[in-house]
Structure formats: structure tokens, C-alpha cells
N, C-alpha and C positions, 0 to 999 in steps of 0.2 A: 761560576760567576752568577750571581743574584741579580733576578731581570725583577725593578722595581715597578708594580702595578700601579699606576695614578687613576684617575676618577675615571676615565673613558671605561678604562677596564673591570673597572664596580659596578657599571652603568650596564655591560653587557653581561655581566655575569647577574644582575637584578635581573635583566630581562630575560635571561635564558632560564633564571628561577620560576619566574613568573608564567613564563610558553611552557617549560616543563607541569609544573603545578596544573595549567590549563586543560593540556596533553592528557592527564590523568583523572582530568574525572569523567565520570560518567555520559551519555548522552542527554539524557533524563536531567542528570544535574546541570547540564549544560544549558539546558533550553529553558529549567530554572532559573540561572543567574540571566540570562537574555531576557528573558521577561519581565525577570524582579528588576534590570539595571534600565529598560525601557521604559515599566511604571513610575521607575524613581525618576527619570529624567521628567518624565511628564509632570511627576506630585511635587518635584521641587520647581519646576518652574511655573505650575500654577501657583504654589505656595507664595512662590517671590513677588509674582504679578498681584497676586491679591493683597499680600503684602505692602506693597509697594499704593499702589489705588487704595487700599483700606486707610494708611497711614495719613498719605497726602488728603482726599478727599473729608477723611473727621477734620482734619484741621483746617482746611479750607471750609467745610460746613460748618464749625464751630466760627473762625470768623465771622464768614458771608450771613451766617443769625446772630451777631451779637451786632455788627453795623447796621444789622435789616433793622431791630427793634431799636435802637437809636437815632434814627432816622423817621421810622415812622413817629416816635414822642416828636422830635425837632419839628416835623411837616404839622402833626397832629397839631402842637401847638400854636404852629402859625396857624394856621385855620382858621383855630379856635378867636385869634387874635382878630383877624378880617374879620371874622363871624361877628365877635361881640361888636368892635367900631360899625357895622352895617345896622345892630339893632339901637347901638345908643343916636346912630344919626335916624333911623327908624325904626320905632317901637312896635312896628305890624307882628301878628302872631304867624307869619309867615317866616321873618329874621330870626322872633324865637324859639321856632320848633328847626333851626338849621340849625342857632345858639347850641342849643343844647343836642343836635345830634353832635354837633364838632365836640362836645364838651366829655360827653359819652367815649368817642372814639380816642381823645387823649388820657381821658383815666384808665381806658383799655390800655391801651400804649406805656402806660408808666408801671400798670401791672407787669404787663411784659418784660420790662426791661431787665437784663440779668442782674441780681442781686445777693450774689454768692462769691463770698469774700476770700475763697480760697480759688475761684476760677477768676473772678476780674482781677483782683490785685485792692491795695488799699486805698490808690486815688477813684480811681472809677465805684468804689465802693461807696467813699466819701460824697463823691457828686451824685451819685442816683440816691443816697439819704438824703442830701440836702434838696435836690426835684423832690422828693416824696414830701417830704416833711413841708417846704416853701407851698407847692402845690393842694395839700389838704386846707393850709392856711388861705390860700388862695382862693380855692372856693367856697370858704367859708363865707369870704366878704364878696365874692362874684355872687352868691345865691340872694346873699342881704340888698345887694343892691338892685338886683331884678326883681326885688318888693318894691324897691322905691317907686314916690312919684318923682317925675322932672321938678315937682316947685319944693320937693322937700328939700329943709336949708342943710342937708351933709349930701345930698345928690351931688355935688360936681365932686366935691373933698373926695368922695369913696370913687367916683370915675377915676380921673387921674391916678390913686393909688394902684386901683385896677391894671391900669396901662403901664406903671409903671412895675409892677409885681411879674407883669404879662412880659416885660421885656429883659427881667432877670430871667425867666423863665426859659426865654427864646435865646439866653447867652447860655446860659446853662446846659439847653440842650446842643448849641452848636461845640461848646468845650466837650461837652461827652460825647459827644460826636467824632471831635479827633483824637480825644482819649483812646477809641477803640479802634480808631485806623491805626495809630501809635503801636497799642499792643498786638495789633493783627501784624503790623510789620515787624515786631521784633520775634512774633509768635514763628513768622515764614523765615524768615531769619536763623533761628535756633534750626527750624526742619529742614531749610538748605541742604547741608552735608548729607541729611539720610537718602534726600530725596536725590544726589547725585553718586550718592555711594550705592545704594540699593539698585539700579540700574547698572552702575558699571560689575556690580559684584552680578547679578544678574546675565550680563552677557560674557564676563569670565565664564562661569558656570555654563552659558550653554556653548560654549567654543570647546570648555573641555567635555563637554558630553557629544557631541560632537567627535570630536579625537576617539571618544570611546567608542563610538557608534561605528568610526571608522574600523579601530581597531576590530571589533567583532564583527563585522559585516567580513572582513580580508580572512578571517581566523574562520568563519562560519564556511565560505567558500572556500577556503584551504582542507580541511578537515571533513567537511561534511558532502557541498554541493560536489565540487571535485572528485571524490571517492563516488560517489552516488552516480554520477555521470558516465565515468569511465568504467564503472562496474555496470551500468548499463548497459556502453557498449561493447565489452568484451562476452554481455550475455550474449548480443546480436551477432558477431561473429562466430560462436560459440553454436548459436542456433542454426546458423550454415556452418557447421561441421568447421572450423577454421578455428585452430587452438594454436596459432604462430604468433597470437599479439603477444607481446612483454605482460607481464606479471604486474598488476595495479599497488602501487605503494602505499601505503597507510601509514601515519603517525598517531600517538598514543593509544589509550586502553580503552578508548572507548566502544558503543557497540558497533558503528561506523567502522571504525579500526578491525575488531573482530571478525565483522561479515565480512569485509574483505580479505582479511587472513585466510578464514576458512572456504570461501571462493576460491582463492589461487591455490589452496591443499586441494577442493574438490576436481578444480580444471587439471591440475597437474593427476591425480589418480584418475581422472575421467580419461583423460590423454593415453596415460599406461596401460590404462581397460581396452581403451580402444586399438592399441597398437597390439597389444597382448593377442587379444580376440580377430583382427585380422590373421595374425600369424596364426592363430590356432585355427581360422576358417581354412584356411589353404591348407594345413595339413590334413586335417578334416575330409577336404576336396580330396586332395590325393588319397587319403587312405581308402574314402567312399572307391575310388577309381579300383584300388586294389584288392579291394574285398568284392564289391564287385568282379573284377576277374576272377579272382581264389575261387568265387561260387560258378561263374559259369565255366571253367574250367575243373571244376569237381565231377568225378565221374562216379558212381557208385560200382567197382568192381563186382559186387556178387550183383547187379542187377545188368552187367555189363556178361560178365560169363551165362546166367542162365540163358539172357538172350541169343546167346549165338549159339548153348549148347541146342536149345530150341529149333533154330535158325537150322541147325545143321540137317538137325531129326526130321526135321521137314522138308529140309532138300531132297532126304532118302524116300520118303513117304510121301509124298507131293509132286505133281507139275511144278516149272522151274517159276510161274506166274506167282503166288502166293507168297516165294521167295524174293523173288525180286522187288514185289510191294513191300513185304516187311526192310529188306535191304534200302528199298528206296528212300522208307518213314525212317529208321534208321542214322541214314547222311543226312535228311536234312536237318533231322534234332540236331546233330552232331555240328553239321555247316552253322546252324543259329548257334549253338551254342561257344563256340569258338569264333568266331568270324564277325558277330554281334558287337560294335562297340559303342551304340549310343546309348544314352543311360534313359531316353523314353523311345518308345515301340507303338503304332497305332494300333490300337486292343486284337483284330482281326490278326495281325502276325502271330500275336499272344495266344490266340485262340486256336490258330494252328498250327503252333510246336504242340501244344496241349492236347490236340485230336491226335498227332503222330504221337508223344507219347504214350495216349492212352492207348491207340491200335496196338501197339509192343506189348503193354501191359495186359492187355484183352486174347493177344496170342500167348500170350504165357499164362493167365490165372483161367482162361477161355468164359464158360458164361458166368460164373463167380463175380466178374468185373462186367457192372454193368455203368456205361458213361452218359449223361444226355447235357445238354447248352441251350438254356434260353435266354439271346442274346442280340436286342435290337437292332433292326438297324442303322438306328443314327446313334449308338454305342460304338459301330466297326473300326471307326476313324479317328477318333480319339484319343491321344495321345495318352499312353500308361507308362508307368517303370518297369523297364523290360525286366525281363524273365522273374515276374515275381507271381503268374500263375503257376507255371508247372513245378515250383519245389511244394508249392500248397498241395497240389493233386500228387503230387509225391508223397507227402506228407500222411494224405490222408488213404492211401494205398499201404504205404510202409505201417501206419502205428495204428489204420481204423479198422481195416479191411483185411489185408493179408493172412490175419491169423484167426478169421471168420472162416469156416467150411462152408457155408453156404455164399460167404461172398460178400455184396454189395451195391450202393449204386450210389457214385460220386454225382454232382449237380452243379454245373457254372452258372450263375445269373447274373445280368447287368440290365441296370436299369439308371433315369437319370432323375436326379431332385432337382427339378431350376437347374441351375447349371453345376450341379455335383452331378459328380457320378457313383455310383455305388458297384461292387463288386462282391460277389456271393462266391464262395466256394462250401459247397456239404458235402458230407459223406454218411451213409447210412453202417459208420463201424460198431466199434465197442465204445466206444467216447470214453468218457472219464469220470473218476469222483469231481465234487464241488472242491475238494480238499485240494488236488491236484490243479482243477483248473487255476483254482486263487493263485497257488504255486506260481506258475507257470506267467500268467498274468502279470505277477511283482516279477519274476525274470523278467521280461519283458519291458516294464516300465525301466528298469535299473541296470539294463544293459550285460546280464548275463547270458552271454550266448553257446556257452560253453555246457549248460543245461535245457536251453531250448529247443539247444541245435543251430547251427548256423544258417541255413537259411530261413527259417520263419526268424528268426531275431532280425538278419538281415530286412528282410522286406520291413518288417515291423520300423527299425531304424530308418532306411530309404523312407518310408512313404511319409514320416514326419519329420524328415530333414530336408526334401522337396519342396514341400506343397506346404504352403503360410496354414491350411484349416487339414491337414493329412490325418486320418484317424485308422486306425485298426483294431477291430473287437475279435473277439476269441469265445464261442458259446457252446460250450457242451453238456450231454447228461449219462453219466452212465447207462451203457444197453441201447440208448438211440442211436448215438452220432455225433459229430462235430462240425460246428456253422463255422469259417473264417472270414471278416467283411471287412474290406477295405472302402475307406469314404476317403476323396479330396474331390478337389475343383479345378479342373486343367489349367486354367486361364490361372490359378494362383501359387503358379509355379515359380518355385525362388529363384530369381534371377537370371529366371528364362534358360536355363540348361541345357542342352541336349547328349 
């Protein structure tokens, strides 16, 4: 069945052309057509106004100067009229120097008067010939008779023509007078229409600019202001950790549109980062937890046999005192090393597992193994990463020392920068090539502990998974020795652990 669409649905299908078409362009372009369609409102309805006042105004000044200078001839003339009747009742040279300024100011006046036959028309054209023409004649015989005497016999003859010349003159000027009220009224007349048309078309025009201004003002806040706000505040939520708001909607392809697209792709992968990276912190924790134990729970069997083959030889050969000290040093390595489960140690416990293992060490390799500790004392109390001295002095017994004949002499130092602490372990072994160290160093940074050995990787790993500034350097030189220094800052301990 065929569903017939009438105008409504033309109407909405234009305008959903129109908000698409909108939708699609650019930002840049956008704030273009805003500008350009704000200029035009402006430039057409200056245009109109001036329009409009430029139209009315010429033809109302074209009038109000054609009445002005027919009027002033009309006045001028009278004047002139009183002027003369005052000299012919008296001839003082006072009446005629007025005579003749009145007389001056009407041939001004008749200059004046419009005389262009395509702008007055051909009545008005007709009567200001006939003033011109009458008027030259006029003062022909006004000037003859201002020679006369009173007792010359054509003195009255030429007066009365005078007056009577002077009072065509004064009809003449009062008919050109209404000549140009006449055409002044049919002039406003013809401009009527424009002058009610040109306003009314003028506030069409600003009603629909108007509607337009509406429209883009709704369209600018839909689009632009909207998106900009709400993407503001989901950065603020966002910047308190808080990524539960809804997702910010966007219409069209604008860059408006885009940042926000790519906003809610970044918050959604910033989200998975974050979830991801929790989950991998706690296994992290945990594994820390277990490797940790694997290390203090490692025991080195052949450093575990000589000592007791030792232990034994000297029970035979010795008072049962010498015995039971080593036995003693012994349990309590053993007690720390087992029994230990906080993952920091005030550096003094640290320092004496590390005197007991070196006494074990010292009864087995005897003056070979020589140990010394210079170690402040506002160092003692300081919280460390347990047991990450003694695999160092392990370390540097097993790979510096041990295969040295004449031996050794291992060196603890601790000392504080401001509030870092610093931590020295040396040993006076065989050290190592430059070749080796680099080695050993890149293990280190890239987490191969399976050639560094587990416990210096370990420690290496703890002291900068800890501590926010955790450093550990590694310095050796063939034939000298090897330095290991651990630097952090107690107080910038991640997350306060223990």
C-alpha cells in the first residue's frame, strides 16, 4: 500500500537536507557562514536604511529648494514693490540705496530660480521665461525712471506702468509659487509607495534575519557550545579518577564532532589502561611477595655443607665456646631468613644478619676474609628492603673473593644526602671487564635475572618498584674490585608498604 507524502513531509525532508548539509561542514567553515551571514544582516539593513533616507530625503530637498527659491523671488519682489512706492512718495538717497539693495536681491532671486525644463516640467518652465523676460523689461523702464525729474511730462505715465508691471510681477510670482507646491505634491505622491514599501520590505528582512539568527544561535549551542561543555566536564571528572559519566554525543563531521569522538576512544582506552594496570599491580604485589620468599628461602647447599663440615672439625679441635658462637650466628641467619616477613627492615637488623654471615664466612675462608662497616648512627633506624644486604656480600665473597689466595676485604658504608640514603657494598675481588660490566648492567635494566642471578636482579627490581627515586649502580674494574650502591629516600616509599 503506497503511503502518499503531501507538503508537511517535503517541508521535513528540506529541512533534515538542510541540518544534514549543516552537520557536514567544517568548523572553520562554519564560523565563516556566521560571520559572512552576521555581516550581511548588518550590510543589508544599513543598505536599506540608507536607502530609504537617501531616497526620501533628495526628494524632499529637491522640493523644500525649489519652493525655497520661489518664494524668496515672490518676497523679493514684494520688497522691491514697498521699496520703490517709499522712494516715489520720497526721493531721499536713503529710500534709494534700500531701492536698489531690494532690487539687487530680486535679480538674485530670479537667478536662482530653477530653470531646467526637463526637472520643472513645461508650465513652470513657461512662467519663470515669462518672470525673466517681463522682469529685464521691467527694469529697463524702473532704471529710466529713477533719472526722471517729478516735473518731467512722462514722470507719472512711466510710474503707474511701473506699478502696474510690479503687480504682474507679484501675480506671477505668487502662480509659480503654487506651480511648485503642485508639483512638490505630485512629486511625494509618486514616492508614496516606495517610501511605505521600502520599510515594510525592510522589517520583512529583519524578522527573517532574525529567524536566522535564531536558528544559528540553537544550531551553534547544539553543536558546538554543548559538546565543549560536557567535554569539559567529563575532563573534570576524569581528572578525579572518575570515568563512570556516559559517553558525550556528537553530531556531524566537524572538528567539534571529531575531538569529541576521539575524547571518548581516549577515556574508553585510558579506562582499559587503567583497569588493565591495576590488575597487573596486584599480581606484581604478589609475585614481589613470592620471589621474595624463593630468595629468603634459598639456601646455598655447598655453603650450607662446608659450614657444618667446619662446624664439625672444630667441635673435634676446639672448646665447645667457638662452637656454639658459630652455631648461634648460624640460627639466627637462619631465624631472619625464614621467619622475616616484612618487606622493609631497620638497616641495624640488616647489618646484623650481614656481621653473622660474615663471622661463618670468616670461620671458613679465616684471615683471607677480611669485613669492616662504616655505618652512622642516624643510618641504624631507617627503614631498608630486607635482606638485600647479605646476597650483595654474598655476592661479592662468591664471584670477588673466593677464588682470590690471598683473600680480601668486603666494606658496608651508609651515609645520608638530605634525606636519601645511600648504601655501599665493595669488595677488594677480581672485578671484572668493562665488557662484562655493560653486560650485566643491560641484564639488569631489562629484567634478565636468570644471568645475573636472582638475587642482585632481585634487589635491583625491589629497590625501584619501592621507592618513587630507587637507584642501584653497579662499578667495577678488572684486578681492583666491585662497588654495588643503592640510593632511595625512605619517606618515598610506594604506597607505604611494609
Amino acid at each position: 500500500m503506497k503511503r502518499i507524502v503531501g507538503e508537511p513531509g517535503r517541508k521535513s525532508y528540506a529541512a533534515g537536507g538542510l541540518r544534514s548539509i549543516w552537520l557536514s561542514f567544517s568548523l572553520e567553515r562554519k564560523m565563516r557562514f556566521l560571520a559572512g551571514s552576521a555581516a550581511a544582516v548588518v550590510v543589508l539593513s544599513i543598505a536599506a536604511n540608507i536607502l530609504v533616507a537617501g531616497y526620501g530625503m533628495k526628494g524632499f530637498s529637491s522640493v523644500l529648494e525649489s519652493n525655497s527659491r520661489t518664494l524668496e523671488f515672490w518676497s523679493a519682489m514684494d520688497r522691491e514693490t514697498s521699496e520703490f512706492m517709499a522712494y516715489a512718495r520720497d526721493g531721499s538717497q536713503e529710500n534709494l540705496r534700500l531701492l536698489e539693495t531690494a532690487c539687487a536681491r530680486t535679480e538674485a532671486a530670479i537667478e536662482a530660480l530653477p530653470f531646467d525644463y526637463a526637472a520643472i516640467g513645461r508650465e513652470r518652465y513657461a512662467k519663470t521665461w515669462s518672470i525673466r523676460n517681463m522682469y529685464e523689461k521691467y527694469a529697463g523702464v524702473r532704471d529710466t525712471f529713477l533719472k526722471l525729474e517729478p516735473e518731467a511730462p512722462e514722470y507719472l505715465e512711466k510710474l503707474y506702468t511701473i506699478y502696474r508691471v510690479q503687480g504682474y510681477l507679484g501675480a506671477y510670482g505668487g502662480q509659480l509659487e503654487q506651480m511648485s507646491v503642485e508639483m512638490g505634491s505630485e512629486r511625494n505622491e509618486k514616492q508614496q509607495p516606495f517610501l511605505v514599501i521600502a520599510p515594510a520590505v525592510s522589517l520583512l528582512w529583519g524578522g527573517a534575519a532574525l529567524l536566522m539568527v535564531r536558528w544559528l544561535n540553537r544550531s551553534v549551542h547544539r553543536n558546538i557550545v554543548k559538546p565543549v561543555v560536557e567535554l569539559a566536564e567529563d575532563s573534570r571528572r576524569i581528572g578525579e579518577n572518575d570515568f563512570s559519566g556516559p559517553d558525550i554525543q556528537a553530531e556531524g563531521g566537524d572538528e567539534i564532532a571529531q575531538l569529541v569522538r576521539a575524547f571518548c576512544t581516549m577515556k574508553a582506552s585510558t579506562r582499559g589502561y587503567i583497569t588493565a594496570l591495576t590488575e597487573k599491580h596486584e599480581v606484581e604485589k604478589q609475585l614481589d611477595v613470592v620471589r621474595l620468599q624463593m630468595l629468603k628461602n634459598q639456601i646455598n647447599p655447598h655453603f650450607l655443607f662446608n659450614t657444618l663440615n667446619m662446624i664439625a672439625s672444630t667441635a673435634q679441635i676446639e672448646d665447645a665456646a667457638a662452637t656454639e658462637k658459630m652455631i648461634t650466628a648460624l640460627s639466627r641467619l637462619f631465624r631472619y631468613n625464614l621467619k622475616s616477613t616484612e618487606s622493609v627492615m631497620p638497616l641495624e637488623r640488616e647489618l646484623r644478619v650481614v656481621q653473622d654471615y660474615m663471622y661463618l664466612q670468616q670461620m671458613r675462608f679465616g684471615k683471607r676474609l677480611r669485613y669492616s662497616a662504616d655505618c652512622p648512627e642516624n643510618t641504624q633506624e631507617v627503614l631498608v628492603p630486607s635482606f638485600a644486604l647479605q646476597p650483595l656480600v654474598e655476592n661479592a665473597i662468591k664471584h670477588g673473593l673466593s677464588s682470590r689466595s690471598r683473600g680480601g676485604r668486603i666494606h658496608v658504608r651508609t651515609w645520608m644526602e638530605g634525606k636519601r640514603l645511600r648504601i655501599s657494598v665493595a669488595d677488594t675481588g677480581t672485578g671484572m671487564k668493562a665488557e662484562r660490566l655493560s653486560e650485566i648492567r643491560e641484564e639488569l635494566r631489562s629484567g634478565q635475572e636468570g644471568k645475573t642471578g636472582v638475587g642482585l636482579g632481585n634487589i635491583y627490581r625491589r629497590v625501584h618498584a619501592m621507592y618513587e627515586d630507587g637507584e642501584m649502580e653497579l662499578y667495577s674494574c678488572e684486578g681492583c674490585g666491585t662497588v654495588v650502591q643503592l640510593a632511595f629516600t625512605p619517606e618515598l616509599l610506594k604506597g607505604g608498604r611494609r
